[in-house]
C-alpha distance (Angstrom), angle and dihedral (degrees) to the residues before:
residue distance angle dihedral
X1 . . .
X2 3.94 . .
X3 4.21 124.8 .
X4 3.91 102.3 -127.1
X5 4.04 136.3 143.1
X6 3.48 120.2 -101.1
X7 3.75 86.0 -108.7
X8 3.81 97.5 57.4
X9 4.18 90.5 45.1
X10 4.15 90.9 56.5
X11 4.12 80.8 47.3
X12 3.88 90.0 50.7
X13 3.52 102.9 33.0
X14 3.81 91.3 55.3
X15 3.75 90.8 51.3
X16 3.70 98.2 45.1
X17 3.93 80.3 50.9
X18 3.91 85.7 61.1
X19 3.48 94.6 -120.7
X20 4.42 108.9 146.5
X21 3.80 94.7 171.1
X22 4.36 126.6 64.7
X23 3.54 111.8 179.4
X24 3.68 115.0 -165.9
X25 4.08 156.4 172.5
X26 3.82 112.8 -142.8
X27 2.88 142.0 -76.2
X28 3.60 107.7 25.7
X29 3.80 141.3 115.7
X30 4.15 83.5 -4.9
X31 4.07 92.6 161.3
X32 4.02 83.2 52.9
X33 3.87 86.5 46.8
X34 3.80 97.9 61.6
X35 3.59 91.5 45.1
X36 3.67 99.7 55.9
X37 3.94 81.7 65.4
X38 4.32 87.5 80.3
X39 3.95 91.6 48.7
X40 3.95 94.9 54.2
X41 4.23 88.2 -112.6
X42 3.57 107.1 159.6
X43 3.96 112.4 -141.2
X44 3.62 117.1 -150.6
X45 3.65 122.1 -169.8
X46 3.62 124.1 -141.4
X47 3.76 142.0 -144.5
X48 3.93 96.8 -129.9
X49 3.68 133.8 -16.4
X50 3.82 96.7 -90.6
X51 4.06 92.5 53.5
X52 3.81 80.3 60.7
X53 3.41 102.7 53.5
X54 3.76 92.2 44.8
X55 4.14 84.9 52.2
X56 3.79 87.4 59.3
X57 3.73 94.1 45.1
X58 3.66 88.8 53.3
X59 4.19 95.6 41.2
X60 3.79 81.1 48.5
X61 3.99 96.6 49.6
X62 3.28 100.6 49.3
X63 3.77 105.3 38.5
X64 3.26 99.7 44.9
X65 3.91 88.6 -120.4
X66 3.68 140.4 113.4
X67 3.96 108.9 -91.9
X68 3.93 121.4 -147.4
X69 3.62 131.9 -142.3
X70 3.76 129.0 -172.5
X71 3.79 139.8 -159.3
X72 3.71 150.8 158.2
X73 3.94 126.9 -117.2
X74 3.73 90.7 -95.6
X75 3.84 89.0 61.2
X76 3.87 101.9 37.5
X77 3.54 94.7 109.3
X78 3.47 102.7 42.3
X79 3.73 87.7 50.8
X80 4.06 93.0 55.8
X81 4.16 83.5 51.4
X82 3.74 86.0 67.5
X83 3.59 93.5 54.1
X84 3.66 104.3 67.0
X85 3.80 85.8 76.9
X86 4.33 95.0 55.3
X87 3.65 91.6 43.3
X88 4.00 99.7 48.9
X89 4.04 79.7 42.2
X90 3.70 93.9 57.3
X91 4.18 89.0 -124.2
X92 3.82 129.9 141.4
X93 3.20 118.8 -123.3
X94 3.80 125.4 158.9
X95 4.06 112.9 -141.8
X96 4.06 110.6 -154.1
X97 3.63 102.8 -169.3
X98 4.49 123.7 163.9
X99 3.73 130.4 -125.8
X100 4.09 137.8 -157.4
X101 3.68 101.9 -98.6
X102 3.72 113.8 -111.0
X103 3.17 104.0 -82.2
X104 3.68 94.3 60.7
X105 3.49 100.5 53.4
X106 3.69 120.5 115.4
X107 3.32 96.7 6.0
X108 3.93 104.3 95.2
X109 3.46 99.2 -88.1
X110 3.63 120.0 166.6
X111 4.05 126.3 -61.6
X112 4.02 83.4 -26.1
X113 3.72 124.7 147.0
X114 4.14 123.7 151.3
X115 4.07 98.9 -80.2
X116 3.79 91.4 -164.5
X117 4.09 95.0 84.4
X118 3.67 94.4 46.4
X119 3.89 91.3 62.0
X120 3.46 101.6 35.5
X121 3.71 99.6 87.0
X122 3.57 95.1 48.7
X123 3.56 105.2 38.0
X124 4.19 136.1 69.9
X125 3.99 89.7 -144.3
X126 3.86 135.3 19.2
X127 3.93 117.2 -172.7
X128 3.38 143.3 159.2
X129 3.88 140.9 -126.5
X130 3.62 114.1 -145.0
X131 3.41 105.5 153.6
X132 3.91 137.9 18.3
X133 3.92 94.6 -104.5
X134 3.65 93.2 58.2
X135 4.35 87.5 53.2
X136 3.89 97.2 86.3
X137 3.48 94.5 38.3
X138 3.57 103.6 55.6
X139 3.56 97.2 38.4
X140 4.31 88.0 61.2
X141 3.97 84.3 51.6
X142 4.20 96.1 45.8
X143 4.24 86.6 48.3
X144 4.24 81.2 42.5
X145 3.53 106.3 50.3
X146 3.62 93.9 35.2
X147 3.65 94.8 58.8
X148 3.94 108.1 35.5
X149 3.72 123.1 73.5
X150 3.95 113.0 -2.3
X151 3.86 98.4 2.0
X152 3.57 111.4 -131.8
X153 4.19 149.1 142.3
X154 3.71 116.9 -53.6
X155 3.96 121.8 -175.5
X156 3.58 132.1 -149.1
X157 3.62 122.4 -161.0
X158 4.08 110.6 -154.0
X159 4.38 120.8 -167.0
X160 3.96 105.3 -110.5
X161 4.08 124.9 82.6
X162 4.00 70.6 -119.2
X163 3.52 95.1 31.2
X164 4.05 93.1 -109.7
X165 3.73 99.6 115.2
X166 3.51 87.4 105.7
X167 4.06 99.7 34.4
X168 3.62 99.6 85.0
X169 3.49 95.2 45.6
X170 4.23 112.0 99.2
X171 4.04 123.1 -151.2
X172 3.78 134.3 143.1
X173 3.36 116.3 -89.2
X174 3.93 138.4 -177.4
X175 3.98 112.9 -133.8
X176 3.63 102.9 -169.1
X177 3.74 108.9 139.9
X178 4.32 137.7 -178.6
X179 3.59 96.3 -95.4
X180 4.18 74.1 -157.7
X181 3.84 90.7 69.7
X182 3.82 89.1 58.5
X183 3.58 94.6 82.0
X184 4.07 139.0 23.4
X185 2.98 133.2 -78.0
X186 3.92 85.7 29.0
X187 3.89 90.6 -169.3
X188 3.96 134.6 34.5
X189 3.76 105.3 -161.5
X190 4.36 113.6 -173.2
X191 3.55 110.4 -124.4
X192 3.93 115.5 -109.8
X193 3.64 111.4 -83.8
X194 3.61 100.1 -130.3
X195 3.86 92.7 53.0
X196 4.13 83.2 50.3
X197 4.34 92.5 57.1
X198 3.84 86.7 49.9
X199 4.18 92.4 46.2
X200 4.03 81.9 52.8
X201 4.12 94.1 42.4
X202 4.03 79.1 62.5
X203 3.49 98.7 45.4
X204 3.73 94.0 52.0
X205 3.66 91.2 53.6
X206 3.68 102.0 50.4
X207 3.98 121.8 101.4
X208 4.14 92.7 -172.2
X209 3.92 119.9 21.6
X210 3.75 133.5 158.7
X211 3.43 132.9 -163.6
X212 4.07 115.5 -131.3
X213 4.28 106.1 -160.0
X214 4.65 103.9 -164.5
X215 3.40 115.6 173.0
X216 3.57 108.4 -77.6
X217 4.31 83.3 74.9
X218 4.21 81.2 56.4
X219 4.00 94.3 50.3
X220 4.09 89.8 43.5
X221 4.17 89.8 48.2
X222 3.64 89.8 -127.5
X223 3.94 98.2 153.7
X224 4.02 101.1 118.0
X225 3.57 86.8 34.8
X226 3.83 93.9 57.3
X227 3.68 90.5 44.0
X228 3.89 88.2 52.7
X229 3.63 96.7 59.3
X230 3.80 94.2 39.8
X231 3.69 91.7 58.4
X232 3.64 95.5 46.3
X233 3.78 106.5 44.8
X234 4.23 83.5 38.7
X235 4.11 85.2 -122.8
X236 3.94 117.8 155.9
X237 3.68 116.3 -126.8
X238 3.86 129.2 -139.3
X239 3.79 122.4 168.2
X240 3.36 141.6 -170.2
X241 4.06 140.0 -96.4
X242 3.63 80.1 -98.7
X243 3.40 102.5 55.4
X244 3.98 99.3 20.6
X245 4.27 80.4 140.2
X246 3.40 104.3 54.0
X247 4.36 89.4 93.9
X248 3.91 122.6 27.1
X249 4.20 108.1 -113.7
X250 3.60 91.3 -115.7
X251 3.75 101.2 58.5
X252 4.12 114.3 113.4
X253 3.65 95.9 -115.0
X254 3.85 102.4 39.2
X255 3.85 107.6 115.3
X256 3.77 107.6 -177.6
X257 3.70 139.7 -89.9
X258 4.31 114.5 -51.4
X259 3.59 136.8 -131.3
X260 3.79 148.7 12.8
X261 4.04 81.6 -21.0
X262 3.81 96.6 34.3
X263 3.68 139.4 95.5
X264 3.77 119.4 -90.8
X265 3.37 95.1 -133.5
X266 3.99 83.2 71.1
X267 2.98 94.8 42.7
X268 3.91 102.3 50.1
X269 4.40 79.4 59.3
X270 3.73 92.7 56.9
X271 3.53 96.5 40.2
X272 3.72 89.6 57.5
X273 3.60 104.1 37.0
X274 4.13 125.4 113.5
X275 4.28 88.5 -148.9
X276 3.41 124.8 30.4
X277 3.84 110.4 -169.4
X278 3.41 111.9 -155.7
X279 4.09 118.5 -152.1
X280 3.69 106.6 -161.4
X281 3.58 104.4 -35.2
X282 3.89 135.5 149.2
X283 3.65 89.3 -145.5
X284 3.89 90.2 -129.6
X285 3.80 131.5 176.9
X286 3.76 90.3 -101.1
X287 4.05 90.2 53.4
X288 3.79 96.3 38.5
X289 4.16 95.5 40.7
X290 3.76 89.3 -120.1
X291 4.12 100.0 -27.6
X292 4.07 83.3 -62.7
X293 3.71 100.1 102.6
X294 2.89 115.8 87.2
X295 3.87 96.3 32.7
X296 3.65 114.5 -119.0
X297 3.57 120.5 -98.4
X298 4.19 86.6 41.5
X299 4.03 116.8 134.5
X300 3.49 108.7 -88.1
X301 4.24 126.5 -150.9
X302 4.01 102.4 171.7
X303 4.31 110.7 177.4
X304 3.50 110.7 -168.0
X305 3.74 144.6 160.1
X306 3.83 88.6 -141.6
X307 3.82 135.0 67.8
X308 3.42 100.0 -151.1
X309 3.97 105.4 55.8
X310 4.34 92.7 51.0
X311 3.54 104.1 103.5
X312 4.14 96.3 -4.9
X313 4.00 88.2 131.3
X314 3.99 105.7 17.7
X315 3.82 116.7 50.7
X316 3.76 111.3 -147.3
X317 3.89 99.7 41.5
X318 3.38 122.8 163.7
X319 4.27 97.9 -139.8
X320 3.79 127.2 -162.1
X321 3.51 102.1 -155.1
X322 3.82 100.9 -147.1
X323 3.75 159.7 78.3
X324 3.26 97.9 -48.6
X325 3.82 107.9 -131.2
X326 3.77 87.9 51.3
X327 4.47 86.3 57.9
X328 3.89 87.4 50.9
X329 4.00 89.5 49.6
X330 3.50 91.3 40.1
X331 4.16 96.1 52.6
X332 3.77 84.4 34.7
X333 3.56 85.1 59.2
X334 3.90 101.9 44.5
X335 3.71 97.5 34.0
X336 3.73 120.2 106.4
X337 3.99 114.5 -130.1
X338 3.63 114.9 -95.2
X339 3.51 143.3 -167.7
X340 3.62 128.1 -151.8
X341 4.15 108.3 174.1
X342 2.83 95.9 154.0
X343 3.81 112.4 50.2
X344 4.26 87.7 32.7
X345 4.15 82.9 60.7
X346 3.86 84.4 45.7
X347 3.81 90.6 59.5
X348 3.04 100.6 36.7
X349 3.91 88.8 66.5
X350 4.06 88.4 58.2
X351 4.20 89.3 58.6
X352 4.26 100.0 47.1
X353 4.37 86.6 34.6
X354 4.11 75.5 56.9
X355 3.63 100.6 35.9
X356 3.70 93.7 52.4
X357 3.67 92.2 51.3
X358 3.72 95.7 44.7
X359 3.80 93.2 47.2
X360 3.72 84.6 64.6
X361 3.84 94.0 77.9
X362 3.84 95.8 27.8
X363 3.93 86.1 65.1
X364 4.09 94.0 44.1
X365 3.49 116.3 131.8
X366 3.79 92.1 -162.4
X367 3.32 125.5 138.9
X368 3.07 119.7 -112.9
X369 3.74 92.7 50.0
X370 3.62 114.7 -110.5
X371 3.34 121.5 -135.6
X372 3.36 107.7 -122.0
X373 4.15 84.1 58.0
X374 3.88 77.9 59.2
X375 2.98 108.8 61.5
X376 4.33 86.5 34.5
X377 3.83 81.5 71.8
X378 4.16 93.2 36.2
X379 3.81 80.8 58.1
X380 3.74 93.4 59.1
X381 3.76 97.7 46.5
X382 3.27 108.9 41.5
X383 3.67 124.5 117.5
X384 4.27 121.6 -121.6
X385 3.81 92.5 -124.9
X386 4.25 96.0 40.5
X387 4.20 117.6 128.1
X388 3.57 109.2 -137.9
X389 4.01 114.7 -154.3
X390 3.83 117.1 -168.7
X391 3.60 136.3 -172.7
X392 3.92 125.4 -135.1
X393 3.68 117.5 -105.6
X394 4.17 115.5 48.8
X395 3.59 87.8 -22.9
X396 3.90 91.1 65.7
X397 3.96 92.6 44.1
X398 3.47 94.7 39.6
X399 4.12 93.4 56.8
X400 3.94 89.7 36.2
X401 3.47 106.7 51.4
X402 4.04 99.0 30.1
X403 3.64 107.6 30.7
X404 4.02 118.4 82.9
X405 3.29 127.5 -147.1
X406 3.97 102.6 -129.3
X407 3.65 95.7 -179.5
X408 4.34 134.7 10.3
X409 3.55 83.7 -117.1
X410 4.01 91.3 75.1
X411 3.73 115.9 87.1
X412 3.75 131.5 -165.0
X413 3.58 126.0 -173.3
X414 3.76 118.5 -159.8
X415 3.78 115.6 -169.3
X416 3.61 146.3 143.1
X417 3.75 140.9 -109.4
X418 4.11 96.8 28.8
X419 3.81 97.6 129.3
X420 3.92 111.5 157.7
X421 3.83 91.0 -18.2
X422 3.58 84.8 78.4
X423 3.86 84.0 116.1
X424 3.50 105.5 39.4
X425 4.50 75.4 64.7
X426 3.57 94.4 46.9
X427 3.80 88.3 47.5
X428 3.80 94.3 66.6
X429 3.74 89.1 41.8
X430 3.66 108.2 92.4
X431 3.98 118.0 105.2
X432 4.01 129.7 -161.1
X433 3.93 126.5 -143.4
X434 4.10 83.3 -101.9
X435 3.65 93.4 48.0
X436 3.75 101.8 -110.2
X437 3.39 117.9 131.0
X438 3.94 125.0 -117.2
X439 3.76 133.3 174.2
X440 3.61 84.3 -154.3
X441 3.91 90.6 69.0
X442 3.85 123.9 112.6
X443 3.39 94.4 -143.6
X444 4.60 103.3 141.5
X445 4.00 95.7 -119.6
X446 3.49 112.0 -177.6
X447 4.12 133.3 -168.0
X448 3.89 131.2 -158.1
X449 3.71 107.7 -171.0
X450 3.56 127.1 159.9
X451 4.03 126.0 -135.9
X452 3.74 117.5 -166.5
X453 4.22 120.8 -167.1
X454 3.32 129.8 -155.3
């Protein structure tokens, strides 16, 4: 047990939680603020409360870490706007946000209106601080629940307009934390064994199956692993916006990017698959093309960390409960080698039928420049180790259909909602050797976003 002020345990607490990076809207937690100064934090102000939470969804993406975002009551609600975009996203950010003390509440008091229904919707857990006991022990269940399972936004609700009700206040306090919850995924359970001989049954029997990789295969690192049991059951891969890095463009089984967004070359392979293995995916409408793709009735292999998405969208499914990289090493592992010839050739056909065609406008001389020439020439420059952030809209097609992936090392992110904080995200998004990051890093990071006037 240690003797500290409330201010000095968020400090610690925060640090001990690994976290290097607090991006914030002020005022808020200002007592906490000053303190982070002994534990090396590095505070970085924001322009509103939404730039801020798309910092920390950024921080969090790139390191690997859970990213935290702070502000006052005033700015509650335009904090939980900016989560919509790290929940869908599967990314852990923690919101901080103060709140009138009791005795102020519903009585008028300034700017305040009941925070917990703003966040509820786009976070896995909403609680609130009322008194310094509770401080330690919700902060080890925000950095828990945000990275186990699905990682996603938590919120934590602390007493104070600027949440220092509490800061001033001095108690003893034990700061052990899960060095597990430091990091994401926190957990990598093995998928029952039973579940894996019937994943394998299906393998054996298909004639034509693909391989779809979605984000949760990005979060779960499961790149090599994905490769591994592509090469040996002679499966080709396509993957989503989300997950566009998981497989370099030029490797033999890589079929393009899927979906709504996608390439139809990819989608022409899922479409006429008999198994569909699905690495990590959600299965949504923009993955699926509208639930059509693959057709219903299709064989079904869905590895996932959570319960709830296997089977969501295909009755029938044959889930993996678990981390996801250790189902892919697991089937990998199980699997028989395979050979497919003939349906690889097939597919094959669908990517240089759509490379011809695309290569049509990536080699226009037109003026103005089209984009896919763009991002012809963006191909050419760009650096092994760059971060590539993209809007939704053309921005997101643009970048996921045209751009390769030359190396693993390359990273895009394709999200919603990032309007003209596309920088505040590309400000957080700069990543050291030792995985800490700095705004003082060289690292090329480059943004597509899309503005449309009226």
């Amino acid at each position: 047990m240690a003797k500290m002020k409330g201010a000095r345990l968020v400090a610690q607490l925060l640090q001990a939680h690994g976290v290097s990076h607090v991006f914030f809207m002020d005022a808020v937690l200002r007592r906490a603020l000053a303190e982070m100064e002994d534990f090396g934090i590095t505070r970085v102000l924001g322009h509103s409360e939404k730039a801020v939470a798309y910092m920390a969804d950024g921080y969090a993406r790139v390191s690997g870490k859970p990213g935290v975002c702070m502000a006052q009551s005033v700015g509650a609600a335009n904090l939980a706007s900016g989560m919509q975009d790290p929940y869908l996203g599967h990314s852990p950010v923690i919101a901080i946000t103060g709140r009138h003390v009791a005795p102020f509440q519903y009585r008028n008091a300034y700017q305040e209106v009941d925070h917990g229904p703003l966040y509820d919707a786009v976070t896995k857990f909403n609680g609130r601080i009322d008194n310094l006991e509770q401080i330690p022990h919700l902060f080890r269940a925000a950095f828990r629940e945000a990275t186990t399972g699905t990682p996603r936004p938590v919120h934590l609700d602390i007493a104070g307009f600027t949440g220092d009700a509490l800061t001033p206040m001095e108690g003893d306090f034990d700061l052990t934390v899960d060095e597990a919850h430091t990091r994401f995924p926190a957990f990598r359970p093995a998928p029952d064994p039973a579940v894996v001989e019937r994943a394998v049954a299906a393998v054996k029997a298909s004639k034509k199956p693909v391989i779809v990789a979605d984000r949760g295969a990005i979060i779960a690192g499961a790149g090599a692993a994905l490769a591994a049991l592509a090469e040996r059951i002679q499966a080709p891969v396509v993957a989503t916006l989300d997950a566009k890095h998981i497989i370099v463009e030029t490797h033999k089984l890589f079929r393009g990017t899927v979906g709504l967004y996608g390439r139809g070359c990819a989608n022409h392979v899922v479409d006429e698959a008999d198994l569909v293995i699905y690495a990590g995916s959600n299965t949504s409408d923009h993955t699926t093309a509208n639930y059509v793709m693959p057709k219903q009735g299709t064989k079904i292999i869905q590895i996932d960390i959570d319960p709830l998405e296997i089977g969501r969208n295909y009755a029938g499914t044959i889930g993996m409960l678990s981390d996801v990289r250790a189902g892919l090493e697991a089937l990998a592992a199980k699997a028989d080698a395979a050979k497919h010839d003939d349906w690889l050739a097939h597919t094959q056909k669908f990517v240089d039928e759509w490379r011809a065609e695309a290569e049509k406008a990536r080699g226009s001389d037109a003026v103005p420049m089209r984009p896919e020439r763009l991002i012809r020439e963006l191909n050419e420059v760009l650096p092994k180790d760059a971060i590539v952030i993209a809007d939704t809209g053309y921005a997101a097609l643009w970048t996921g259909t045209l751009l390769g992936m030359a190396v693993r090392a390359n990273l895009l992110q394709s999200t919603w909602n990032f309007e003209r904080q596309q920088g505040a995200f590309v400000t957080s998004a700069h990543l050291l050797d030792d995985g800490v990051i700095d705004p003082r890093d060289t690292r090329n990071v480059l943004g597509f976003a899309l503005s449309i006037c009226t």
